[in-house]
C-alpha positions as CSV (number, residue, x, y, z in Angstrom):
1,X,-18.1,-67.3,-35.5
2,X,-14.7,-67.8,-37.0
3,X,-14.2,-65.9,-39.8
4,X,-13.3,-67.7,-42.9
5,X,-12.7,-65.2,-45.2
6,X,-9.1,-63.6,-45.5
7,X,-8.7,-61.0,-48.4
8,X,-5.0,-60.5,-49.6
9,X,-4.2,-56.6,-50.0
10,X,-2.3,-57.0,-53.1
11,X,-0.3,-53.6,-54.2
12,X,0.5,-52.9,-58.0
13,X,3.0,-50.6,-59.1
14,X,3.6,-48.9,-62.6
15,X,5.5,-45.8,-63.6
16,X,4.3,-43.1,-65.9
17,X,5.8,-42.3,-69.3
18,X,9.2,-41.1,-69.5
19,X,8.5,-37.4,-70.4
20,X,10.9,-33.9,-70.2
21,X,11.1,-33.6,-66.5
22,X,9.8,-29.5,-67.0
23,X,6.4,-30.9,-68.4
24,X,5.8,-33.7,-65.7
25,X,4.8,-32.0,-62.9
26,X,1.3,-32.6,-64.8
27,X,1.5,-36.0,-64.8
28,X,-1.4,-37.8,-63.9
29,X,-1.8,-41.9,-62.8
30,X,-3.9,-43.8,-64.7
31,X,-7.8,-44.4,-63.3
32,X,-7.5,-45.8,-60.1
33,X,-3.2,-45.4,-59.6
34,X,-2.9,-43.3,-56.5
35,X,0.7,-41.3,-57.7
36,X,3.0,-41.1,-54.7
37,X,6.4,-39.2,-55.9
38,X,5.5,-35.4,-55.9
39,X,6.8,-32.9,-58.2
40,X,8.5,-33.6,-61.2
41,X,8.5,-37.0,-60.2
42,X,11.8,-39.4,-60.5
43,X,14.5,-38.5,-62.6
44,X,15.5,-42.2,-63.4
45,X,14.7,-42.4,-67.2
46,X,15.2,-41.3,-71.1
47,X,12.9,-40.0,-73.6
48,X,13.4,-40.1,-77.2
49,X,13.1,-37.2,-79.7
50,X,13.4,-38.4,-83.5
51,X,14.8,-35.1,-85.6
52,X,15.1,-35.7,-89.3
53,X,17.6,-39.0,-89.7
54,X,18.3,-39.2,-85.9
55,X,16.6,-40.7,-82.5
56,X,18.1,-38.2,-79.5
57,X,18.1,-39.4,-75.7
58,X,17.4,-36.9,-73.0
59,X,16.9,-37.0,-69.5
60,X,13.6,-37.6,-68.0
61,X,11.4,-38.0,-65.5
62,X,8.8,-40.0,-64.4
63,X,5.8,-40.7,-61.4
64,X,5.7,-43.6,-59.8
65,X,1.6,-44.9,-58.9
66,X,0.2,-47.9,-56.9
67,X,-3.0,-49.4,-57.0
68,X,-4.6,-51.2,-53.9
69,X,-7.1,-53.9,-54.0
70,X,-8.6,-56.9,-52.1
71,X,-8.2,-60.2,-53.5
72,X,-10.7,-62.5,-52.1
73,X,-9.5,-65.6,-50.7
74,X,-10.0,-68.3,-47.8
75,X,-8.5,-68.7,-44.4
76,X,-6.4,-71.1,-44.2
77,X,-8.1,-74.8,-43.9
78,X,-10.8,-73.6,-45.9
79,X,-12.2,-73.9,-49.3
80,X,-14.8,-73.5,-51.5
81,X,-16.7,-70.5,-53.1
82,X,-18.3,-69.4,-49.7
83,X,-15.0,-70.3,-47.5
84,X,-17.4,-72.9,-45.7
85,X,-15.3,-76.0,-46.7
86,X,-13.0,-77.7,-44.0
């Protein structure tokens, strides 16, 4: 019995919000984001503060999350919605 199914593990990546880097140790991924920087998190971005007539850019910080999951699809030489086509 050959199998004839072959599932691509397909990883997406996202970052968090750019926040104050003191306040991102809280930081959760969204639902179903597994966060894999620890900490504060990266300190590779700005966040803006708008005070009266002006925008202000500080340093930030931000997580970095990836999300796992199995895309079905066919060996190869087969096709079809049950794989069974040659």
């Amino acid at each position: 019995q050959m199998k004839k199914q072959c599932d691509q593990k397909l990883l997406i990546r996202m970052k968090t919000e750019c926040v104050p880097c003191s306040v991102n140790h809280g930081t959760q991924c969204p639902a179903g984001y597994t966060k894999i920087t620890s900490g504060t998190g990266i300190p590779d971005c700005r966040y803006y503060l708008e005070i009266k007539t002006h925008t202000l850019s500080f340093p930030g910080c931000r997580h970095r999350c990836v999300k796992q999951f199995e895309q079905p699809e066919c060996c190869q030489g087969h096709w079809g919605p049950d794989c069974m086509g040659k």
